[in-house]
C-alpha positions as a Markdown table, in Angstrom:
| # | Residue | x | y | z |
|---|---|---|---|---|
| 1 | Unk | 210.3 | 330.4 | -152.5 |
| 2 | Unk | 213.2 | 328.3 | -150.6 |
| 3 | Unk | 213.4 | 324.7 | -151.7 |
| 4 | Unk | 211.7 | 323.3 | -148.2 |
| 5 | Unk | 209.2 | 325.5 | -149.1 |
| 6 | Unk | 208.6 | 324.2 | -152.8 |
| 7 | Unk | 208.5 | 320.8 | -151.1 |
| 8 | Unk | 205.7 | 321.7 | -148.9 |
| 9 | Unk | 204.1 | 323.5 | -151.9 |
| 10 | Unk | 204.2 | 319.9 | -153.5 |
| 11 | Unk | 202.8 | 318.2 | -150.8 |
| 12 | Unk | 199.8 | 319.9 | -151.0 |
| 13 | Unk | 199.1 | 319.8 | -154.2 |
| 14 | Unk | 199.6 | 316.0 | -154.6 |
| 15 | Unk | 197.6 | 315.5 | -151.2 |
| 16 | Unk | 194.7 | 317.6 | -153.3 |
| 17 | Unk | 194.8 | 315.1 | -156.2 |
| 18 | Unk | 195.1 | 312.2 | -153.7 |
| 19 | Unk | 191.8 | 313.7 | -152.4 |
| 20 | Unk | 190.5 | 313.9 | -155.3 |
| 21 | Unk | 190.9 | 310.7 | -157.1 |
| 22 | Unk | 189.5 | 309.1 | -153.3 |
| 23 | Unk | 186.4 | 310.9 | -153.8 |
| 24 | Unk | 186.3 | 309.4 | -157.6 |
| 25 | Unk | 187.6 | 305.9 | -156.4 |
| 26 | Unk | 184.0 | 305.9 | -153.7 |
| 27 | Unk | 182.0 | 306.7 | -157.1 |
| 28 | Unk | 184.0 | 304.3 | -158.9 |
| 29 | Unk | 183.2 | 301.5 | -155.9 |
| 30 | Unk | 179.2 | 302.2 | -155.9 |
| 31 | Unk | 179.2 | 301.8 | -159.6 |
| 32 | Unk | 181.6 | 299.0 | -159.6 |
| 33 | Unk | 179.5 | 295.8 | -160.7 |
| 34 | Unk | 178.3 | 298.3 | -164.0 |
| 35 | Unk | 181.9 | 299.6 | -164.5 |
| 36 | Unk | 183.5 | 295.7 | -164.5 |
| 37 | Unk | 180.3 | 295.3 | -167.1 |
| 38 | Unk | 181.3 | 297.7 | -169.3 |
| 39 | Unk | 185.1 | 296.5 | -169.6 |
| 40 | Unk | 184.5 | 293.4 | -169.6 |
| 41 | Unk | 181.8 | 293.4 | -172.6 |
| 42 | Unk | 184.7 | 293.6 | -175.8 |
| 43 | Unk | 185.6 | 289.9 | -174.6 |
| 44 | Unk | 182.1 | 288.7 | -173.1 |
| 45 | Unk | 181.2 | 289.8 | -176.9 |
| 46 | Unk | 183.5 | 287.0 | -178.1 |
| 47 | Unk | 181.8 | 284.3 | -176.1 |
| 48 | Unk | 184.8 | 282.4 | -175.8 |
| 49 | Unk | 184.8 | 279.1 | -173.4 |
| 50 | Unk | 180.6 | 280.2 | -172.9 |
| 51 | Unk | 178.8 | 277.6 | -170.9 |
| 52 | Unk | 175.5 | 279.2 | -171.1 |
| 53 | Unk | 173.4 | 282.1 | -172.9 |
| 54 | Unk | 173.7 | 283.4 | -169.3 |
| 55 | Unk | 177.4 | 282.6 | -168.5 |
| 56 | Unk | 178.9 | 284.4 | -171.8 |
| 57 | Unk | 182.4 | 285.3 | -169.9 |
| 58 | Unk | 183.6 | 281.5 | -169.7 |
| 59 | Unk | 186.9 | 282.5 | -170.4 |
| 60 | Unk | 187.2 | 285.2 | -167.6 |
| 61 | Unk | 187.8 | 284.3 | -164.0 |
| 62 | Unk | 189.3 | 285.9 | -160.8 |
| 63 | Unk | 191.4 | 284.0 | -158.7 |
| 64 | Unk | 192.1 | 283.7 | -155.0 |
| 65 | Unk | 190.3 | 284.4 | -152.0 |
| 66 | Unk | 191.8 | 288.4 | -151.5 |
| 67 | Unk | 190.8 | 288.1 | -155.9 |
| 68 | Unk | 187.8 | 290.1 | -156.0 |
| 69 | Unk | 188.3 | 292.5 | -153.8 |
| 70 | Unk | 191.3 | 293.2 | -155.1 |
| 71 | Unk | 190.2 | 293.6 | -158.4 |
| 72 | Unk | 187.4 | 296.0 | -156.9 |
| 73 | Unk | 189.8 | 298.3 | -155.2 |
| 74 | Unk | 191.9 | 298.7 | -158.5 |
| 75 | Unk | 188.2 | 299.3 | -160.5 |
| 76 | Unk | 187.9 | 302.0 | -158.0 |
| 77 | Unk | 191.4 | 303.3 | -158.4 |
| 78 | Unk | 191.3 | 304.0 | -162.0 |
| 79 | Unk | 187.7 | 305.5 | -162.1 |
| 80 | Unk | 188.8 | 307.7 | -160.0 |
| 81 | Unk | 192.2 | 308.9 | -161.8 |
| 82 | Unk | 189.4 | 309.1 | -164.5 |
| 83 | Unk | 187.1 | 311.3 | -163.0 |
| 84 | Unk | 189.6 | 313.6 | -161.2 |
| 85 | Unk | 191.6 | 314.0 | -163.9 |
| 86 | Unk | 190.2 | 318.1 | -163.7 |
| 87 | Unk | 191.6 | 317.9 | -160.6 |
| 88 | Unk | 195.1 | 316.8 | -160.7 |
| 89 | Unk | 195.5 | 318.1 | -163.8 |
| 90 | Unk | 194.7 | 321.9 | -162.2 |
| 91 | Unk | 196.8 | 320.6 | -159.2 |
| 92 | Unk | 199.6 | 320.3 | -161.9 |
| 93 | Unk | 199.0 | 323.6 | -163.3 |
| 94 | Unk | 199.1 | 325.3 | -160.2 |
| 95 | Unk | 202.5 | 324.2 | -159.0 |
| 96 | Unk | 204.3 | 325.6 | -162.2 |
| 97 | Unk | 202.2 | 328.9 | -162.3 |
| 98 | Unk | 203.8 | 330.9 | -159.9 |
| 99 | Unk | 207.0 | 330.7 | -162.1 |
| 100 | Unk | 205.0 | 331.6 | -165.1 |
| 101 | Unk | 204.4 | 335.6 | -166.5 |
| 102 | Unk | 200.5 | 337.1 | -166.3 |
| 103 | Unk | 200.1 | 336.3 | -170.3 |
| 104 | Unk | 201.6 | 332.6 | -169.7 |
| 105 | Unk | 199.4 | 332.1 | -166.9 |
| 106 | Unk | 196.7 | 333.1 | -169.1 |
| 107 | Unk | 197.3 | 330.6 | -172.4 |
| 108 | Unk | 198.1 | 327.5 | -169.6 |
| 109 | Unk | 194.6 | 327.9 | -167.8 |
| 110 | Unk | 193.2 | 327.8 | -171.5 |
| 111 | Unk | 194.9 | 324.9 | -172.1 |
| 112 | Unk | 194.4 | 322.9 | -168.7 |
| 113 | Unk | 190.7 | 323.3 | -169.2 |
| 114 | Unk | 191.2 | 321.8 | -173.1 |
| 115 | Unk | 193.5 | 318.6 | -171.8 |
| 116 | Unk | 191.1 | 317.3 | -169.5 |
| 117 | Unk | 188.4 | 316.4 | -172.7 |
| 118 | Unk | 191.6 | 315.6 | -174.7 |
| 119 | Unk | 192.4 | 312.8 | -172.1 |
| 120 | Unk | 188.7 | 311.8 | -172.3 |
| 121 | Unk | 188.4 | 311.2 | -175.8 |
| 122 | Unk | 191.5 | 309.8 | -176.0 |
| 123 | Unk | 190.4 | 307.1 | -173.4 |
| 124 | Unk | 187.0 | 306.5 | -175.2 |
| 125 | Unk | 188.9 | 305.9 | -178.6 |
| 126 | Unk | 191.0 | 303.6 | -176.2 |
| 127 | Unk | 187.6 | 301.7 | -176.1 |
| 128 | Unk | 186.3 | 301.5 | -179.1 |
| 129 | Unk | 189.5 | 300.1 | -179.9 |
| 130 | Unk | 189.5 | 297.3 | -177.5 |
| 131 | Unk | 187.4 | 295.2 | -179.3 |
| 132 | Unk | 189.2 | 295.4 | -182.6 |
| 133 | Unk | 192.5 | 295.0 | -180.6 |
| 134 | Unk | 191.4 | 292.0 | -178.4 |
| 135 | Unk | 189.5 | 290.2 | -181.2 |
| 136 | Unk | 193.3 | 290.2 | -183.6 |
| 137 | Unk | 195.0 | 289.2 | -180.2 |
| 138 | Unk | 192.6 | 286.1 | -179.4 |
| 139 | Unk | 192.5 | 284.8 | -183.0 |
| 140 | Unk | 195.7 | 284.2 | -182.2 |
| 141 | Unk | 194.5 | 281.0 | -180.1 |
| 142 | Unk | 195.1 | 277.7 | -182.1 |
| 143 | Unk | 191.7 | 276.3 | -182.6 |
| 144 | Unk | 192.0 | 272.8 | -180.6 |
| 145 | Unk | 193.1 | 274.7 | -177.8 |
| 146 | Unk | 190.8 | 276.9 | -174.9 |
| 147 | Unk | 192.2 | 280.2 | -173.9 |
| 148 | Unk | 191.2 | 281.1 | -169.7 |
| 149 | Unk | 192.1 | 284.6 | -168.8 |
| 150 | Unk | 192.5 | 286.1 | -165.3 |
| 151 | Unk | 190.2 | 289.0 | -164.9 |
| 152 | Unk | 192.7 | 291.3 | -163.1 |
| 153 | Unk | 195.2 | 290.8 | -165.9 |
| 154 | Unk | 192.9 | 291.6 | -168.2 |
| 155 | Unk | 192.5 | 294.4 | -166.6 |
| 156 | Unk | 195.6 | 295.8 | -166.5 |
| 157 | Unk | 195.7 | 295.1 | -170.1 |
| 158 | Unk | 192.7 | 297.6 | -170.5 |
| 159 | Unk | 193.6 | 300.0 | -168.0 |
| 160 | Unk | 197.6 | 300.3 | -169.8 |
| 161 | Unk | 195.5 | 301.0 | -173.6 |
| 162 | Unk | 193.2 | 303.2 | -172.4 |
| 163 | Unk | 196.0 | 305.3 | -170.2 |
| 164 | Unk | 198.1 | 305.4 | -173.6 |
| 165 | Unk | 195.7 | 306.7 | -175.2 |
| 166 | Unk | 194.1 | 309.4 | -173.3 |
| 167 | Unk | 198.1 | 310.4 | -172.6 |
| 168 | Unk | 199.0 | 310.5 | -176.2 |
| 169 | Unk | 196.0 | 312.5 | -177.3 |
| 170 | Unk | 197.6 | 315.4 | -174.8 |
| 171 | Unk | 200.4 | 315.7 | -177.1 |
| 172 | Unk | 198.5 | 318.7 | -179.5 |
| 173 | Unk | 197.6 | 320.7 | -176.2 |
| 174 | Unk | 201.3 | 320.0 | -174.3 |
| 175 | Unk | 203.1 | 321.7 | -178.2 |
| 176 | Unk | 200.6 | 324.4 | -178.6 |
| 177 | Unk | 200.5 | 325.8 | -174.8 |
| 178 | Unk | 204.8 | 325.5 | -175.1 |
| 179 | Unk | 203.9 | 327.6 | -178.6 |
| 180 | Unk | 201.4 | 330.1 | -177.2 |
| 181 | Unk | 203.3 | 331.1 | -174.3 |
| 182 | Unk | 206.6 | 331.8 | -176.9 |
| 183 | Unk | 208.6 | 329.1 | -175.3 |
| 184 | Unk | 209.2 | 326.8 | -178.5 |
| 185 | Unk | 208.1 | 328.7 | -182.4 |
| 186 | Unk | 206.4 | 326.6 | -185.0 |
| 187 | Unk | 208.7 | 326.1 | -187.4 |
| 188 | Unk | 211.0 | 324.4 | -184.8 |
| 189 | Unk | 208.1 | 322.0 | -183.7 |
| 190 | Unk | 208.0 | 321.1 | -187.6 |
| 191 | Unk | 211.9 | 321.4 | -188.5 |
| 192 | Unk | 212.8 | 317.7 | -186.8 |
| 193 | Unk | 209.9 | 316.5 | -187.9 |
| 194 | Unk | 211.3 | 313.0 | -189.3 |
| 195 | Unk | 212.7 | 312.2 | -186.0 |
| 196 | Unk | 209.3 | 313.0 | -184.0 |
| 197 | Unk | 207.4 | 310.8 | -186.2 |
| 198 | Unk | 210.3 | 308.3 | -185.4 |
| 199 | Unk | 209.9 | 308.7 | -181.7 |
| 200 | Unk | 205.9 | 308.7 | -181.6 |
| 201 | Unk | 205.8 | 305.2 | -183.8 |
| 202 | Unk | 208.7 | 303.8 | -180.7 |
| 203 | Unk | 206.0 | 305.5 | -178.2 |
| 204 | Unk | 203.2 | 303.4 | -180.1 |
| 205 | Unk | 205.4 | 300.2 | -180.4 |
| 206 | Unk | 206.7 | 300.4 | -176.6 |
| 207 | Unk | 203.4 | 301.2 | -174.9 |
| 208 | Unk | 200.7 | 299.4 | -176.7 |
| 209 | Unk | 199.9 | 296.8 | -174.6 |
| 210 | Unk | 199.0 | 294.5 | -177.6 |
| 211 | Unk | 202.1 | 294.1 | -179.1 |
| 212 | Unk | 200.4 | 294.0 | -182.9 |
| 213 | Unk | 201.2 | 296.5 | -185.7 |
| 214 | Unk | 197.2 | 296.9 | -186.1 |
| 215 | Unk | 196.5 | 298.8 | -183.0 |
| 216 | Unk | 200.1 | 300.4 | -182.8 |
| 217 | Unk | 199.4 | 302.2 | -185.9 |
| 218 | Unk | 195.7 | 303.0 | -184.6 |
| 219 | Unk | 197.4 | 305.1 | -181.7 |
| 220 | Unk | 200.5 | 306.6 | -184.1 |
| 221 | Unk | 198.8 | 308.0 | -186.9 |
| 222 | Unk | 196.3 | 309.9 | -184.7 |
| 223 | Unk | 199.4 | 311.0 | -182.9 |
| 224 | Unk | 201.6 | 312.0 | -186.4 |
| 225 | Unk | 198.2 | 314.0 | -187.1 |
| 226 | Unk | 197.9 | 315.9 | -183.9 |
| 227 | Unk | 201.4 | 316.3 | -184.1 |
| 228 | Unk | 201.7 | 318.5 | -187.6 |
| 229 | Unk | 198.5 | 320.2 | -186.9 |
| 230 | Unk | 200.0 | 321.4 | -183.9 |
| 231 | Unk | 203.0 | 322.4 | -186.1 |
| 232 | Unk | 201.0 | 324.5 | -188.4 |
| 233 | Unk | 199.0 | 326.1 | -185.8 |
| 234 | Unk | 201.7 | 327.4 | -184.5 |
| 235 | Unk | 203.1 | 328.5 | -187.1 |
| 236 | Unk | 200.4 | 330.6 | -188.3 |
| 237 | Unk | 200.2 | 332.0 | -184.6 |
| 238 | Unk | 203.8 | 333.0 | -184.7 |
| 239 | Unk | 202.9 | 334.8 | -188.2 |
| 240 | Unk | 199.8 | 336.4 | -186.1 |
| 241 | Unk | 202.1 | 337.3 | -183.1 |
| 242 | Unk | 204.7 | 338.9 | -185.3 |
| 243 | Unk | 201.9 | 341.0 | -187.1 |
| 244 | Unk | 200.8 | 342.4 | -183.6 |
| 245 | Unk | 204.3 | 343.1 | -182.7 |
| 246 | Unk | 204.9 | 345.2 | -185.7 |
């Protein structure tokens, strides 16, 4: 393929996952008064600045005129990178495949199929966190003082965690599909293994939105794990592949 045509290849497949994370941003703007429900409960828990048993968010508020729809059209833009993640995901996948081999193509399908419920359960641990994370963050707040938080900022402070997270729980599948298709061996995943633990706990410490050593350490020690048992996987499949071979 000539380079135009690569850029017209490109096109396409990013105007497919622009489709496709439209048709999850409607979904995400029917269900948008449960889905603000649902992030907003770790705080609403909290009860801080409460006026009533039925006002429990006090200390949440949106601000402006344009403020709440705003903050509905971003609600709908991350459900929908959420639900189309099989989508752009595949989208990806298919732009790279024509320069892979019939056996690469093969163990990257595999592993496209597997990264889409990585990212998911990396995003729900994202929010079972929250509350843990938000709860060390706010008893922060001296006790003679009250502590009013713009919605949409919170938001972006949950949206940036759970993004993290469901990207860092793809590391295991990005290592072993580079391992599986013979591109990078086991043992070289595991030689610099020092330094990678080095990089993933400056990943946890520049990309936590929280700023605390508490949550940091919640996303880098899950990472360190996936990491080495990616390592050892692939070293035992290099010890398989080498059997084969001979």
């Amino acid at each position: 393929m000539s380079l135009l045509e690569h850029f017209r290849e490109l096109r396409t497949r990013l105007f497919k996952s622009a489709l496709g994370i439209l048709v999850g941003g409607v979904a995400g703007w029917i269900f948008y008064d449960r889905i603000v429900q649902t992030l907003s409960h770790p705080i609403c828990k909290l009860k801080l600045g409460a006026t009533s048993p039925t006002h429990a968010c006090g200390s949440l508020y949106v601000n402006g005129v344009l403020g709440p729809l705003n903050l509905k059209i971003s609600v709908s833009i991350f459900v929908g990178i959420i639900l189309s993640a099989p989508v752009w995901i595949y989208q990806l996948w298919a732009f790279v495949s024509p320069a892979l081999k019939k056996r690469e193509k093969r163990y990257s399908l595999l592993f496209i199929f597997l990264a889409t419920p990585f990212f998911t359960v990396g995003v729900w641990f994202g929010y079972w966190l929250l509350p843990i994370a938000i709860k060390q963050i706010m008893g922060l707040t001296p006790s003679n003082l009250s502590n009013l938080i713009r919605f949409d900022e919170y938001l972006i402070f949950v949206l940036k965690l759970l993004l993290v997270f469901g990207i860092a729980f793809e590391l295991p599948i990005f290592l072993l599909a580079l391992n599986f298709m013979n591109i990078v061996s086991g043992k070289a995943m595991l030689r610099p293994w020092r330094y990678v633990v080095f990089g993933i706990t400056v990943f946890s410490a520049i990309f936590v939105p929280t700023g605390d050593p508490f949550t940091m350490l919640l996303l880098a020690i899950p990472m360190w794990f996936f990491y080495l048992a990616a390592a050892f996987i692939g070293i035992f499949h290099d010890r398989g592949w080498k059997l084969k071979k001979s």
